[in-house]
N, C-alpha and C positions, 0 to 999 in steps of 0.2 A: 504494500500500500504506500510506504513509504519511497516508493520510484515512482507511480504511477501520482503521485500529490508533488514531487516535485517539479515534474512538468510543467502543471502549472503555475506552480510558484513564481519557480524561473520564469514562466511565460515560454515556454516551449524552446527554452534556451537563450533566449536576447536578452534577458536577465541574471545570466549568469554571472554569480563572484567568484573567482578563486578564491579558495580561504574560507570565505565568509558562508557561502552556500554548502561546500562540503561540511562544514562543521554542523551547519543545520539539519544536513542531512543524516549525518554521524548520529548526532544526538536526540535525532525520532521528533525534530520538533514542527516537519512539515506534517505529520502523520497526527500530531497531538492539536496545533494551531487547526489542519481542516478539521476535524471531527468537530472540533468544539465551538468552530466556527459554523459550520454545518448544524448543530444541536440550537446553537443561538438563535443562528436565523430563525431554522425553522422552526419553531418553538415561538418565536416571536412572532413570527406572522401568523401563525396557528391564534395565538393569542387574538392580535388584531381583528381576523376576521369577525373570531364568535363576539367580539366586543363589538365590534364594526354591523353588526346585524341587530343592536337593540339602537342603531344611530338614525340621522336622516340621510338621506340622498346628499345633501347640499355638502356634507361634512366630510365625505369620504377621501377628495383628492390633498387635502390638504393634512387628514388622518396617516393616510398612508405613505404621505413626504415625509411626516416627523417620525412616522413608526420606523421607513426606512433607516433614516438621518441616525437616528439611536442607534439601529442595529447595527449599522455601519461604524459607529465613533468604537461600539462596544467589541467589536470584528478587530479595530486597531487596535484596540486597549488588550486585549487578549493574544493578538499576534506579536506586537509590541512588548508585554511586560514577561509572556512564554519564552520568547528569544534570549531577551537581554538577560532575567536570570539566569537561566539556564545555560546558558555560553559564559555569563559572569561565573556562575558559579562551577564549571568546568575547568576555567581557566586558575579562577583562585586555587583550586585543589592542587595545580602544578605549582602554584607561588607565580605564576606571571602575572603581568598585565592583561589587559584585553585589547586585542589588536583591531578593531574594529571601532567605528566611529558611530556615531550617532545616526546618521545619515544613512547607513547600512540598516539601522532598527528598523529607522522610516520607511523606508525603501521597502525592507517585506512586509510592515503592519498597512502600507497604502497599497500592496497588492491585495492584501488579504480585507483589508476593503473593498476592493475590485470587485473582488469575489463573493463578495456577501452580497453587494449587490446586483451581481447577478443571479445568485440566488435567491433573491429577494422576486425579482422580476420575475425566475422561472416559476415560483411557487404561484404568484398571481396569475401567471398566464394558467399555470397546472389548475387551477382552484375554478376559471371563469370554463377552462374546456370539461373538467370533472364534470363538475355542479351546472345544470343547464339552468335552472329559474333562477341562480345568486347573481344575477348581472347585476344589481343594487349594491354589492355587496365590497363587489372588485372596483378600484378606482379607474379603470380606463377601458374603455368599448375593444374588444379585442376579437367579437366575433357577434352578431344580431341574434338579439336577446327575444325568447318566442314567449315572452308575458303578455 
């Protein structure tokens, strides 16, 4: 799992660091960052919707920007604070420093926000093709709704 999550990480290789990326990969933390990135999301939009179904019409597009927005900050805050201890505290074990910069953290908690959001999207679209009558429910017309 942990070759097939680094793909995307890297972004299919254009993102590749020497160093920095093998160390993530070493240490299981693309494997640990999707999962829990993947449990977030979709837990949170799960959440959203059933919440999203006692709302009105009117409230929906701008519900599911902030639901987004969160799930997203929370995707960096998770991919972000997984890496840096866990390479910090890899490193400390040998007595070194840590070779890597701040800009390295960024750089995979803003993919792994990427990626939330598109799982964010795939779930909305999965939710409006499932469920035929919830087109109320989903913030944006993604196929003609037979209510």
């Amino acid at each position: 799992m942990n070759d097939f999550l680094s793909l995307f990480y890297e972004l299919f290789g254009s993102n590749y660091i020497e160093g920095f990326s093998d160390n993530l990969y070493d240490a299981g933390i693309y494997t640990s960052t999707g999962i829990a990135t993947l449990a977030v999301t979709v837990l949170g939009m799960i959440i959203f919707y059933l919440f999203k179904a006692q709302k009105p019409l009117t409230f929906r597009l701008l519900a599911w920007f902030i639901t987004v927005l969160l799930l997203c900050i929370i995707s960096f805050a998770i991919a972000y604070t997984l890496s840096n201890n866990t390479l910090y505290g890899i490193y400390a074990e040998q007595n070194q420093d840590l070779p890597y910069s701040f800009e390295n953290f960024v750089g995979f908690a803003l993919i792994n926000l990427l990626w939330s959001f598109v799982y964010c999207l795939v779930f909305s679209v999965a939710i409006q093709l499932i469920f035929i009558n919830i087109h109320g429910n989903v913030p944006f017309l993604f196929r003609k709704s037979y209510k």
